[in-house]
C-alpha positions in Angstrom: 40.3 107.8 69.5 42.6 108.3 66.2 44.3 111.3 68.9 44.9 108.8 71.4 46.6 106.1 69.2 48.8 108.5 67.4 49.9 110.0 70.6 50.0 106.5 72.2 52.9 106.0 69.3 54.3 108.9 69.3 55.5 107.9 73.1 56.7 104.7 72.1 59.5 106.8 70.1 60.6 108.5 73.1 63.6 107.8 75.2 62.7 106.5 78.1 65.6 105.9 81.0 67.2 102.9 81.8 65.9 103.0 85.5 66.0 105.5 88.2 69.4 104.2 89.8 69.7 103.3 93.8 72.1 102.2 95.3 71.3 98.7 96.4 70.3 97.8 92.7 74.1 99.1 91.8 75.4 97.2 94.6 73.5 93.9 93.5 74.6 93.9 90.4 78.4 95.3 91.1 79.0 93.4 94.4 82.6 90.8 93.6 82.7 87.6 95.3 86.5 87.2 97.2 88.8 86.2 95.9 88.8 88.4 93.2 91.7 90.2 91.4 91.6 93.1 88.7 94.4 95.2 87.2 94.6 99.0 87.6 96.2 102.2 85.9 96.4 104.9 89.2 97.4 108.8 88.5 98.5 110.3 91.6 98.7 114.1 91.8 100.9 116.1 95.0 101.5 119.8 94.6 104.9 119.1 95.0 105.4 117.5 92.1 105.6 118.9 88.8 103.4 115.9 87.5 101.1 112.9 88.5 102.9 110.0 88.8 101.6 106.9 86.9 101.2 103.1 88.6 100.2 100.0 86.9 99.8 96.8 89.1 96.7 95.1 90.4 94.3 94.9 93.4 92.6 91.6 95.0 90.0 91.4 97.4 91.2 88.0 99.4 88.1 87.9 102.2 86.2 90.0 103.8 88.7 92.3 106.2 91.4 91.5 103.7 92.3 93.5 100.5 96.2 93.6 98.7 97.1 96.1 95.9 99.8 95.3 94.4 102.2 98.0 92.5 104.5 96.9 89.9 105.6 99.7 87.7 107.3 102.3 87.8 108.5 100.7 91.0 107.1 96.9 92.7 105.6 97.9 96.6 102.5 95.9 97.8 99.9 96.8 100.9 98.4 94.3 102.6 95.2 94.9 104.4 94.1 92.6 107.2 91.6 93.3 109.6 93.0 96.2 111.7 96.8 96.0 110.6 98.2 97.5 107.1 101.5 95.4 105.6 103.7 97.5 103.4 106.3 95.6 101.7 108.8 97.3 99.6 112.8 96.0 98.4 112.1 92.8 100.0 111.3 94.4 103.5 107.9 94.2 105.1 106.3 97.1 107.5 103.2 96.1 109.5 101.4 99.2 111.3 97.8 99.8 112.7 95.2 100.9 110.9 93.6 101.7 114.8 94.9 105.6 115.1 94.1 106.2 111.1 90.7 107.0 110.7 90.6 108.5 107.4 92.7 105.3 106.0 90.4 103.3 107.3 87.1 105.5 106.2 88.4 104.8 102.9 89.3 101.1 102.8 86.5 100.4 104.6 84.2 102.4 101.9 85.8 100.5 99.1 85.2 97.4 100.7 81.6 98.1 101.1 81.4 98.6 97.7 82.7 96.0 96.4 81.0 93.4 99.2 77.3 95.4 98.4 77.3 96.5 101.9 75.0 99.6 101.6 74.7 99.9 105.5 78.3 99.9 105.8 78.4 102.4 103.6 76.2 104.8 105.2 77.7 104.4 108.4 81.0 105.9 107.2 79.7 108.2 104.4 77.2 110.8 103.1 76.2 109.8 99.3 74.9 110.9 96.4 74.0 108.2 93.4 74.0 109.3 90.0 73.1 108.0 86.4 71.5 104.9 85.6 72.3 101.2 85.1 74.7 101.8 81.9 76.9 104.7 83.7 76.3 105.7 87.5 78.8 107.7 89.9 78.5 107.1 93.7 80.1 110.4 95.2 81.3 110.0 98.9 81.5 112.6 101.8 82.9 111.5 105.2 80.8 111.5 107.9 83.0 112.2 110.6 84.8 116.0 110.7 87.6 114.2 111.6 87.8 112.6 108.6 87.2 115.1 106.3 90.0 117.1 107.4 91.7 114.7 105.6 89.7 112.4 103.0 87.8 115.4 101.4 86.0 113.2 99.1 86.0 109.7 97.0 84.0 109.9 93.7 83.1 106.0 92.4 82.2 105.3 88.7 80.9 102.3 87.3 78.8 100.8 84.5 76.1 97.7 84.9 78.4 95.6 86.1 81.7 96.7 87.2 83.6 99.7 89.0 85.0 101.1 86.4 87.2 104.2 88.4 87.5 105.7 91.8 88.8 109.1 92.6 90.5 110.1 95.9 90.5 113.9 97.1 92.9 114.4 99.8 93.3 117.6 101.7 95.7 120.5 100.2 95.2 119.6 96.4 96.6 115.9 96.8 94.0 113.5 94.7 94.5 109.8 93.3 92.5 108.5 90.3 92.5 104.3 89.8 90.8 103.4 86.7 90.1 99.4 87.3 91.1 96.8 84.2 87.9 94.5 84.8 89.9 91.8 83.2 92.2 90.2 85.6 95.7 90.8 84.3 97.6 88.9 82.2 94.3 87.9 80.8 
């Protein structure tokens, strides 16, 4: 009996996990009610370019269907997401193209979007996942689905903490790769 207490106590000093993470549990306590609006620091590496380029600006999720980031430095350009259509406006000129004949584009806006609506079914209809960590530091890695895809959008890698995305990572095909690490704050707060 004096074995069975001591041991008994001798567990209560052990680590035990958080929780075993899954990914409706991440998406519950992650998911962001529209509108919302965040600020973001993006690297963007291309092979052609002796370094990443740096951009500062900020990303709002309007509606469902509807996303904006907006890019302010080192150069203002915005992209407006609505429904099937992609608005690009840049020195005061606005571009509106389909989204219909891009399928990686829209694999990957509609990914985010599932993420940040809690939409774990969307999500699995576009990706392959893999959930990792627990509720204080979890990564969500994505793999497209579709071949067609992949030729293009290797791979998205999602981090977060118990609340919040906290960075997403773009892999594009020859070596080309993005990484947005999200400002939880809203900016100019």
């Amino acid at each position: 009996m004096v074995l069975c207490l001591a041991f008994s106590g001798l567990l209560l000093w052990l680590p035990v996990p958080a929780w075993s993470v899954d990914l409706q549990t991440v998406f519950d306590n992650t998911r962001v009610e529209s509108p919302a609006r965040v600020g973001f620091r993006e690297k963007r590496h291309n092979p052609m370019l002796k370094e990443p380029i740096v951009l500062t600006g900020y990303l709002e999720y309007l509606k469902p269907g509807h996303l904006r980031k907006v890019i302010e430095t080192p150069y203002e350009e915005a992209f407006l997401v609505t429904d099937d259509y992609i608005e690009i406006t840049q020195d005061g000129k606005t571009r509106r193209l389909s989204l219909s004949k891009s399928k990686p584009i829209r694999a990957m806006l509609g990914g985010i979007e599932a993420i940040l609506a809690g939409q774990v079914d969307k999500l699995d209809e576009l990706f392959r996942y893999e959930l990792t960590g627990d509720v204080f530091a979890w990564s969500l890695k994505l793999k497209p689905k579709s071949k067609r895809v992949s030729k293009h959008l290797s791979s998205m890698l999602v981090n977060g903490e118990e609340s919040a995305m906290s960075s997403i990572r773009i892999d594009l095909d020859e070596g080309e790769w993005s990484l947005m690490e999200i400002q939880n704050a809203e900016p100019g707060s």
